[in-house]
Phi, psi and omega in degrees: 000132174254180165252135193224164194240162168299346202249355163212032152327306177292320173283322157287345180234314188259357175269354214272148163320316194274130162311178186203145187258097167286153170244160174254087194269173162204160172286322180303344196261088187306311191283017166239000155301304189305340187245023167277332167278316170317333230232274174319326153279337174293316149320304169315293180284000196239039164309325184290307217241007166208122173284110166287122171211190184218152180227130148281106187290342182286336201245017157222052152352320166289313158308321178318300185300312192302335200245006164052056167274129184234337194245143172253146300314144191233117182247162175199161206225123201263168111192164216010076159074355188234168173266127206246350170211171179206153155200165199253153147097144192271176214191171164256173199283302207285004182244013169284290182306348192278272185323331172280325183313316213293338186230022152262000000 
């Protein structure tokens, strides 16, 4: 799992082969601290067929703003550049996955 930023955002997310799962994160934010292992095992295993990453909103604003993330956590799911799912909230890994199947 990486970290991505506003400034390579376009490249690491609406450029990536693989669809790729952002969480729209903050340090201030306890349930999205609670979905970092989740997130990490979720990367580890689906790696050939998903990218997993993290956005810091404070310290990338624009993107944030550009996609109108209001809620922490925020997850939303790219492929070929666009965005194709979106969910609010932290979850368990199997109702992550449950929810991601429906669009990879």
């Amino acid at each position: 799992m990486t970290d991505v930023t506003d400034a390579d955002f376009e490249a690491e997310v609406l450029g990536a082969e693989l669809p790729v799962l952002v969480e729209f994160t903050a340090d201030w934010c306890p349930p999205c601290r609670q979905m970092g292992p989740v997130l990490k095992s979720l990367a580890a295993e689906e790696g050939a067929r998903l990218k997993v990453v993290q956005l810091n909103v404070d310290r990338n604003p624009a993107t944030t703003h550009a996609y109108k993330v209001l809620s922490m956590p925020t997850f939303m799911v790219f492929r070929d550049g666009e965005p194709v799912a979106s969910m609010v909230g932290a979850r368990p890994e199997r109702r992550l996955r449950e929810e991601l199947a429906d669009v990879l």
